[in-house]
C-alpha positions as CSV (number, residue, x, y, z in Angstrom):
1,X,7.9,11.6,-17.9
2,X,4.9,11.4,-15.8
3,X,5.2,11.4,-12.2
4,X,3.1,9.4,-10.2
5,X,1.3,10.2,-7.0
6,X,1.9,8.4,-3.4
7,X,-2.0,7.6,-2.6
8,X,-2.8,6.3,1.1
9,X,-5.4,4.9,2.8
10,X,-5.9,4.0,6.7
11,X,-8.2,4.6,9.7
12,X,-8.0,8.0,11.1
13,X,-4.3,8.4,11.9
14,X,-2.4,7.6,9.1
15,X,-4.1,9.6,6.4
16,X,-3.5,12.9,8.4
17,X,0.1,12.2,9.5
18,X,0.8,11.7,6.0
19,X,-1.2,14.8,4.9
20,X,1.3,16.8,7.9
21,X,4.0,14.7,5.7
22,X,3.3,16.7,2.4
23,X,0.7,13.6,1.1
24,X,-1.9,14.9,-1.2
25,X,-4.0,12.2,-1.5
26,X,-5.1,10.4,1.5
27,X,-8.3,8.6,2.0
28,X,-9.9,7.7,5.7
29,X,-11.3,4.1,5.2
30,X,-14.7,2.9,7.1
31,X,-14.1,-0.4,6.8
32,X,-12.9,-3.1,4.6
33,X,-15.5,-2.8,2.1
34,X,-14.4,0.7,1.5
35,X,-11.1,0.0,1.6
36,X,-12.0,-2.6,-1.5
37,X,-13.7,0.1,-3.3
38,X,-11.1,2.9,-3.0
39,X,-8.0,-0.1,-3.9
40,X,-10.5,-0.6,-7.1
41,X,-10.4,2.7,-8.3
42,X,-7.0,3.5,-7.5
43,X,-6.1,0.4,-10.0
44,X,-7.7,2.0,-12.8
45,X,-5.8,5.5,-12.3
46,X,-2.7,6.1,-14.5
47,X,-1.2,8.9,-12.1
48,X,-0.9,6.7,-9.2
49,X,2.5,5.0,-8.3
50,X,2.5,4.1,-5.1
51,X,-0.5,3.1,-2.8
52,X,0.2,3.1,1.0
53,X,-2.3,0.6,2.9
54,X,-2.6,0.0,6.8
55,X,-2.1,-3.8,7.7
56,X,-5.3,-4.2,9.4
57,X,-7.1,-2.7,6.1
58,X,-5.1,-4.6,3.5
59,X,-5.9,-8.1,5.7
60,X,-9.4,-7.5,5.9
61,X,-9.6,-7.6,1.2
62,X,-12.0,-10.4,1.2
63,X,-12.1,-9.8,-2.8
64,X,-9.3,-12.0,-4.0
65,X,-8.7,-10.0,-7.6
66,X,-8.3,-7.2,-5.3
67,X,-5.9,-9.1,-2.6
68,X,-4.2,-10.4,-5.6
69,X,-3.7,-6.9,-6.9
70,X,-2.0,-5.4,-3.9
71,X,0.5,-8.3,-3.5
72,X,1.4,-8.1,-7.6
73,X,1.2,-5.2,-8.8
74,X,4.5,-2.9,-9.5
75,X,2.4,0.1,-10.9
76,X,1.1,0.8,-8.0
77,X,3.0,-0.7,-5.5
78,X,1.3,-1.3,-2.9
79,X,2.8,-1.3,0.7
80,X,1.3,-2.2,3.9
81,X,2.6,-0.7,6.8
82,X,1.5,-0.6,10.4
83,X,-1.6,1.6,11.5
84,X,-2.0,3.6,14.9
85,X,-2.5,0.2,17.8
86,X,-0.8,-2.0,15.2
87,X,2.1,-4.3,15.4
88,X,4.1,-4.7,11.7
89,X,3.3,-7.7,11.4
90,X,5.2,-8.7,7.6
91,X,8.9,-9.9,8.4
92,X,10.7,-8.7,5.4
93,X,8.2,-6.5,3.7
94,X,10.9,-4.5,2.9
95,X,12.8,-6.7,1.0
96,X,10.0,-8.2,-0.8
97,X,8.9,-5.1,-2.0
98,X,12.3,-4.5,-3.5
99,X,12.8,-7.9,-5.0
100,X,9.1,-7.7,-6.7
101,X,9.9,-3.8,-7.9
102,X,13.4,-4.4,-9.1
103,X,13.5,-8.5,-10.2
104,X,16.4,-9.5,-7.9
105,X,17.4,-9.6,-4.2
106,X,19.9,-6.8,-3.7
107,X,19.7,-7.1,-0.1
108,X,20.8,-11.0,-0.6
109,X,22.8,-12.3,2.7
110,X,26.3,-12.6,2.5
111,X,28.1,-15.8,2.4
């Protein structure tokens, strides 16, 4: 089996704190068009399992293939989390994110 690596990009902030975090691959983006080209080639890599994105970066895709990549795709999944200045902004990202990765809702309110 093949592991796959954890892949982030983000301002400044993020991509050190997750290099501190044991991260190997981190990426400092300049802006969205850069953020476009780096989510492009990480799509074509087989050795990449999970992409981490900063919200303000992954709102800013213009490209819809590439929008529509981050909010599909199970390998990579992508997830979005907050940046340094940022309020999380997606209500129930986590859950989504399971439900897309596993095909059901196992965090499913009781009744």
């Amino acid at each position: 089996m093949n592991k796959k690596k954890i892949v982030v990009i983000g301002g400044e902030v993020l991509p050190l704190g997750m290099k501190l975090a044991g991260v190997k691959e981190s990426y400092t983006a300049e802006g969205p068009e850069d953020a476009e080209k780096l989510l492009r080639s990480l799509f074509e890599r087989n050795d990449v399992g999970v992409i981490v994105i900063t919200e303000g970066l992954a709102g800013s895709i213009k490209d819809r293939r590439v929008r529509y990549k981050m909010e599909n795709s199970i390998d990579p999944l992508v997830i979005s989390v907050a940046g340094y200045n940022e309020k999380q902004v997606g209500e129930g990202t986590l859950r989504r994110l399971i439900l897309r990765a596993v095909g059901i809702d196992i965090m499913g309110e009781k009744k």
